[in-house]
PLY file of the C-alpha trace (Angstrom):
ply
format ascii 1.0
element vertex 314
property float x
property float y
property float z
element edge 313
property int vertex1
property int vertex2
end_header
29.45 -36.27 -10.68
29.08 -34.51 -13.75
30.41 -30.69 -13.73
29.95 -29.52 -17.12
28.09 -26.53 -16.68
24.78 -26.23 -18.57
24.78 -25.09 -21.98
22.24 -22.09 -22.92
21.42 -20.25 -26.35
23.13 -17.27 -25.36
21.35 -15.36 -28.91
17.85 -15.87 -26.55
19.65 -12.89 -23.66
20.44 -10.78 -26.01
19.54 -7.57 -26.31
20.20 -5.27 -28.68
20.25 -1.52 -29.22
18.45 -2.06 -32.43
15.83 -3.97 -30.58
12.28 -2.86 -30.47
11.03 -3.77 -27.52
7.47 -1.82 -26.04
7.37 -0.54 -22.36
5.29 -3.11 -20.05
1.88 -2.85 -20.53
-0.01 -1.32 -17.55
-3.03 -3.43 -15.61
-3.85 -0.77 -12.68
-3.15 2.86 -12.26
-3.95 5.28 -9.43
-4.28 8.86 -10.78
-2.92 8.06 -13.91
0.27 6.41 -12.09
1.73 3.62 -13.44
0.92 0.69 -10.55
1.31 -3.01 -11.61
2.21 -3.99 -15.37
2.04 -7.58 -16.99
5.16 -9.46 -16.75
6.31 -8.27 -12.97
5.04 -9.81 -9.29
4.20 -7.36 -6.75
3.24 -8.24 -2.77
0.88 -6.59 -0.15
2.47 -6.37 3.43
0.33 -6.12 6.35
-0.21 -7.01 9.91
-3.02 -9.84 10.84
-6.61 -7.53 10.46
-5.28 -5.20 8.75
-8.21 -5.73 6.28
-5.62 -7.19 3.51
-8.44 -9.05 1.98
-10.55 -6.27 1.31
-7.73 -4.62 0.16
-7.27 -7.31 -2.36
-11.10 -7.43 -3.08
-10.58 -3.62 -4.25
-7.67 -3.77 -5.92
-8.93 -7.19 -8.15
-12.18 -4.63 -9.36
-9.85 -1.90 -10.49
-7.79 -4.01 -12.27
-11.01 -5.65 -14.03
-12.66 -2.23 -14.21
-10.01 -0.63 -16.23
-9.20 -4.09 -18.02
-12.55 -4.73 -19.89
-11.45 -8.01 -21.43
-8.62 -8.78 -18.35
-9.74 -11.94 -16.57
-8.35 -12.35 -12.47
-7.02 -15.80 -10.51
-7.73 -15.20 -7.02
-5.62 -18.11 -5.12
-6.20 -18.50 -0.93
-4.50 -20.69 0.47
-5.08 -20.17 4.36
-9.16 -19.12 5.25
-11.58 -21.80 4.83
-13.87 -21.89 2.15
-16.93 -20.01 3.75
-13.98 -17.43 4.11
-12.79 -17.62 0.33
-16.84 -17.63 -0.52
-16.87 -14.67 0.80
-14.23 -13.05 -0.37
-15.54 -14.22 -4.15
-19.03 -12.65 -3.54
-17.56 -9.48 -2.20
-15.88 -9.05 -5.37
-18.88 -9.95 -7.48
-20.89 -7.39 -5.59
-18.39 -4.37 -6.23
-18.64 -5.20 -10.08
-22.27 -5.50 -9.93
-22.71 -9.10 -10.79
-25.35 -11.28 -10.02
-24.61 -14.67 -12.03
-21.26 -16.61 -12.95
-18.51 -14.53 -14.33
-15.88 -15.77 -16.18
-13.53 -13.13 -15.36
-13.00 -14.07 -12.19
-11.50 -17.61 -11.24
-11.43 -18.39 -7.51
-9.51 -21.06 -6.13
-9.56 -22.58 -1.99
-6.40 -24.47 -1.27
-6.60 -24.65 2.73
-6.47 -28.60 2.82
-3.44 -29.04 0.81
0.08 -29.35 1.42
2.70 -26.82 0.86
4.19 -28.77 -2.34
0.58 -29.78 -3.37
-0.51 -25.58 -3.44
2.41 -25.02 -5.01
1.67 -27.33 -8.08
-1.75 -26.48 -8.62
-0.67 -22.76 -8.16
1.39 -23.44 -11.38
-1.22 -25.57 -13.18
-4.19 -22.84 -12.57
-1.56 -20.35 -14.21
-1.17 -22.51 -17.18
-4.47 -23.37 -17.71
-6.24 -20.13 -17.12
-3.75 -17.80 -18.39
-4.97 -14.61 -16.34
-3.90 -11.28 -16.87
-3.85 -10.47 -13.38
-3.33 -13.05 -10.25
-3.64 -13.18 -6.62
-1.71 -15.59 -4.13
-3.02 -15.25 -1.16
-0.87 -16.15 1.25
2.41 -17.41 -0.60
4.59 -18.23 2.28
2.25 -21.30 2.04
3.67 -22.70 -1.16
7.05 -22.50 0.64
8.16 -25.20 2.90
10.69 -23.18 4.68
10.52 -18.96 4.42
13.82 -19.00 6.08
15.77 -20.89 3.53
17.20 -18.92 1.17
17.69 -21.62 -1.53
13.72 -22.17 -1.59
12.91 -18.44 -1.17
14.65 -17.76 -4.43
13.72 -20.65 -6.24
9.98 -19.96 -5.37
10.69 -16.19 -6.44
12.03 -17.20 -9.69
8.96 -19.41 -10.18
6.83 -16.41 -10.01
9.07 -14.06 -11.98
9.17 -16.94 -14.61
5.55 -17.53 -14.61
4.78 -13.72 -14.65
7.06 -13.30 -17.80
5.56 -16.87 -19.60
1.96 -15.65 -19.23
2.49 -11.80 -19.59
0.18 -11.54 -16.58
0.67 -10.05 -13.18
1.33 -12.02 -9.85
0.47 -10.22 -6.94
1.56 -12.18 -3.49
-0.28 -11.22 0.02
2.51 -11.78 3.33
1.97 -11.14 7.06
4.37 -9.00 8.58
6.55 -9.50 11.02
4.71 -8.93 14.60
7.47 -7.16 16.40
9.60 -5.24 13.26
6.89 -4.53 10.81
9.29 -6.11 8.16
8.16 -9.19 5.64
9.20 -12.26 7.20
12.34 -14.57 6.53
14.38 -14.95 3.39
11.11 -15.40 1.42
9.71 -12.28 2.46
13.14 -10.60 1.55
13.49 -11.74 -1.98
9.64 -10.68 -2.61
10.83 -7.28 -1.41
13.20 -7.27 -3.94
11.68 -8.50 -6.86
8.13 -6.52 -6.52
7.26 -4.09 -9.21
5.46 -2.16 -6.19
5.10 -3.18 -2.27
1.66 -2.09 -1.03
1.99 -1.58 3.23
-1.71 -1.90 4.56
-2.13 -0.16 8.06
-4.79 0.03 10.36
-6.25 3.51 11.55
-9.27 2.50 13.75
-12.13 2.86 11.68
-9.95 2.92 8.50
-6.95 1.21 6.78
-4.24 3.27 4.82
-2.21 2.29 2.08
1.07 3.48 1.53
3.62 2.73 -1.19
6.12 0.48 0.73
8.54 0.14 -2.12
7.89 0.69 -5.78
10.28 0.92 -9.01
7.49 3.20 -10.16
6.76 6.71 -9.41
5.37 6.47 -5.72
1.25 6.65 -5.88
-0.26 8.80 -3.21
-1.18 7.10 0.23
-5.13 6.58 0.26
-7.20 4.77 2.85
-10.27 3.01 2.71
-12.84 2.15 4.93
-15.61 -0.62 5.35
-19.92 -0.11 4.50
-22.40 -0.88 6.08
-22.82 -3.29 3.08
-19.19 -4.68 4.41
-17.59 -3.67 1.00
-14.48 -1.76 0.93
-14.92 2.26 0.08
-11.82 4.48 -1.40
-11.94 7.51 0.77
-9.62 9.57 -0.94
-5.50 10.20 -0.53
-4.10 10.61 2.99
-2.58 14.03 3.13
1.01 13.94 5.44
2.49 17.23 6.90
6.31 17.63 7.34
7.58 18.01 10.80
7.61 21.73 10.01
4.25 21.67 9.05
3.19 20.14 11.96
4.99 22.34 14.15
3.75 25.29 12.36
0.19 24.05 12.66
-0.08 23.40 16.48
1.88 26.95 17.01
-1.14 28.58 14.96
-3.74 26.37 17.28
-1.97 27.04 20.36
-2.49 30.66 19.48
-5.96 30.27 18.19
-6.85 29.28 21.64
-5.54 31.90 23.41
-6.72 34.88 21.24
-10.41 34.06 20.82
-10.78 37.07 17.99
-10.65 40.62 18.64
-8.64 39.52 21.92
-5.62 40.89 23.10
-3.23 40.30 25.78
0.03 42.21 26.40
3.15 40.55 25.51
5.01 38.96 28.83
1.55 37.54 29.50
0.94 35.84 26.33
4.44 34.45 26.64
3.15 32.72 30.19
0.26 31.61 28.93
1.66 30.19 25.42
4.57 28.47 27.54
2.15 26.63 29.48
-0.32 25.50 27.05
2.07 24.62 24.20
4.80 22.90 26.92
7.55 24.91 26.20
10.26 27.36 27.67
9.47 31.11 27.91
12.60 31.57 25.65
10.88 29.17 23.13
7.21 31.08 23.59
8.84 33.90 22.43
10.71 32.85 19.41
7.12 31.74 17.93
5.18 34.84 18.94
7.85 36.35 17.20
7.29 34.02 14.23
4.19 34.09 13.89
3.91 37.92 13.53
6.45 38.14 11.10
4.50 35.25 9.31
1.43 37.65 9.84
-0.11 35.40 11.67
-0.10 37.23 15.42
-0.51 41.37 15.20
1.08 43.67 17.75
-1.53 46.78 18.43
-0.71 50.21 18.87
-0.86 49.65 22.60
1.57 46.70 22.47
-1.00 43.94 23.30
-1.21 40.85 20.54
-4.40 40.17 18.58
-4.75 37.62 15.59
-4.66 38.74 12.31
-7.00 36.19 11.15
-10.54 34.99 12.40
-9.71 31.31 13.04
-7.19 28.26 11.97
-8.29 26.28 8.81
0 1
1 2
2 3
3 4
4 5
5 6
6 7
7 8
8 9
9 10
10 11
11 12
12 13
13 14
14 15
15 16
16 17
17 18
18 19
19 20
20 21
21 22
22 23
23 24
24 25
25 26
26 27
27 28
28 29
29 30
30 31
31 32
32 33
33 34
34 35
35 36
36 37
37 38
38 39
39 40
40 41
41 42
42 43
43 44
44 45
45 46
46 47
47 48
48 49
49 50
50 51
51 52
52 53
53 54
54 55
55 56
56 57
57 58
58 59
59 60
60 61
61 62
62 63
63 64
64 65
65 66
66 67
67 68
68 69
69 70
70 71
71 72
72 73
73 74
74 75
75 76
76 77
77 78
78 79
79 80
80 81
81 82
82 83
83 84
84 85
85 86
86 87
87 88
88 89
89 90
90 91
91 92
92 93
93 94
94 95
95 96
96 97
97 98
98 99
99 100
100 101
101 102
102 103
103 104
104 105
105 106
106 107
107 108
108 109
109 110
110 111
111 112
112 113
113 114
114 115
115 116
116 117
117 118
118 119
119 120
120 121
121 122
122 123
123 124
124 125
125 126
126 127
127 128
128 129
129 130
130 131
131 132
132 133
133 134
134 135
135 136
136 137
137 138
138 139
139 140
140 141
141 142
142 143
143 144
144 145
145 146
146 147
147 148
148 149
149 150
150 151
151 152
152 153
153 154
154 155
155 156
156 157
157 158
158 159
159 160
160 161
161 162
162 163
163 164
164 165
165 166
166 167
167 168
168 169
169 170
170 171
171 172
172 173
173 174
174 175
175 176
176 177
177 178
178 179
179 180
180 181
181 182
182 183
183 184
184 185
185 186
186 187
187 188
188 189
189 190
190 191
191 192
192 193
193 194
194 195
195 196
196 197
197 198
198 199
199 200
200 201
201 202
202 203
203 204
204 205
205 206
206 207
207 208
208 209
209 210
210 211
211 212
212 213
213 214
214 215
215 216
216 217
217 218
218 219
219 220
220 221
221 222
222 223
223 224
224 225
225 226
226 227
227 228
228 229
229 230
230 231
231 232
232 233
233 234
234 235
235 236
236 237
237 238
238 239
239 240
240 241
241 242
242 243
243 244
244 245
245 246
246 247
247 248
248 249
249 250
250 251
251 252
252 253
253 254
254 255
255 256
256 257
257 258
258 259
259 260
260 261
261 262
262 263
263 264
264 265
265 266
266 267
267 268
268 269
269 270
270 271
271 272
272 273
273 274
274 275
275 276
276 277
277 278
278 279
279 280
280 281
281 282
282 283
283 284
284 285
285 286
286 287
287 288
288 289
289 290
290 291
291 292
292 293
293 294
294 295
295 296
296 297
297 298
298 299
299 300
300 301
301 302
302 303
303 304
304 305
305 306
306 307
307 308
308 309
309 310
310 311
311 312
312 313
């Protein structure tokens, strides 16, 4: 058994303080936010229906939209081909073509085995050189997710392959279906490695999109929702209230509803009446009336009664 460790041009590691080296160059911002860059893998996290593939539709026309001359690799490796078909025309119909488009190479590798994906995963890579590339559904290019020894060789291969090509890898997992969390040792080393870590989340008619990790400044949460075409549509960021904000807002509706404007009712009886429709203690009632009207919110008349001081909640 030979032991001698391998020997590496150490010079290649290097670097220096003299050395000139340029900040990754970007492929997709939100809001002028620094998103995904060439060189780095990134991952998209989501339960099953989450609508992770419109997602990915979405994201692969923003990155061509503000790329004019970036070309995309779109890799599926678990819907069947009418699925992937799909998936290529939806794309063709956000950027508004109608015939072949080099920019966009699509690639169905459903009937393959896991060793098999993985090699023409590599292959397409090399041959195409895209600036920009989507994996859908790496676990399948993994024999075993829970083997650690595989997980971070497979990493490495798309770190390595990222940094080769100066192109982006972006890698689309299934969560977990109990813990939310990216499954096995795989999905653990992606976590660690990703540039950003998009979390895809249903909301009935709409899915949200939250920054689930990112080594960049956090983008805001959006959501999006499906046409009637059955394209994806941005429908602006999600706005999230603190718990104090929350609070504060279902005090002010609470009181809203009680004091239809220009009514008043004396102060033990809005106490009662607050206690009961906001589920709380009459010690608690009276803390927020006494809140709200040093907030200005609640005015005590000259008779002692409690009006609003404004018309309605916004």
């Amino acid at each position: 058994m030979n032991t001698d460790p391998k020997k590496f041009n150490l010079s290649e590691c290097e670097v220096h303080y003299t050395d000139d080296i340029p900040e990754p160059e970007g492929l997709l911002y939100f809001d002028l936010l620094l998103v995904l860059s060439r060189g780095n893998i990134s991952t998209v996290k989501g339960k099953a229906k989450a609508r992770k593939s419109f997602f990915i539709a979405y994201l692969v026309q923003q990155v061509l939209l503000q790329n004019p001359d970036a070309t995309a690799l779109l890799i599926d490796t678990e819907q069947s081909r009418t699925f992937v078909y799909k998936l290529l025309k939806r794309v063709y119909r956000l950027m508004g073509w109608t015939a072949e488009n080099k920019r966009l190479k699509v690639l169905s590798l459903r009937e393959y085995d896991v060793l098999e994906r993985r090699d023409i995963f590599v292959q397409s890579v090399q041959e195409h050189q895209p600036d920009f590339c989507v994996l859908d559904g790496g676990v399948d290019i993994i024999s075993d997710f829970n083997n650690a020894d595989e997980s971070k060789q497979v990493v490495g291969l798309l770190m390595k392959l990222s940094t080769e090509y100066n192109c982006h890898i972006l890698n689309v997992l299934h969560e977990g279906k109990t813990n939310g969390e990216l499954r096995g040792h795989f999905g653990a080393e992606m976590l660690n490695k990703s540039e950003t870590v998009f979390e895809v989340v249903k909301d009935g008619d709409v899915s949200v999109v939250k920054p689930y990790a990112t080594r960049n400044q956090p983008f805001d949460e959006f959501s999006f929702s499906i046409n009637d075409s059955g394209l994806p549509v941005y429908n602006g960021t999600v706005t999230r209230m603190t718990r104090a904000e929350i609070t504060e807002y279902n005090m002010k509706l609470s009181f809203t509803k009680l004091l239809t404007p220009n009514k008043i009712i004396e102060y033990m009886a809005l106490c009662n009446e607050y206690s009961e429709i906001a589920g709380c203690s009459e010690a608690t009632a009276k803390r927020h009336i006494s809140k709200m009207q040093k907030d200005g919110y609640l005015r005590k008349t000259d008779a002692g009664g409690y009006c609003l001081s404004v018309v309605q909640l916004e």
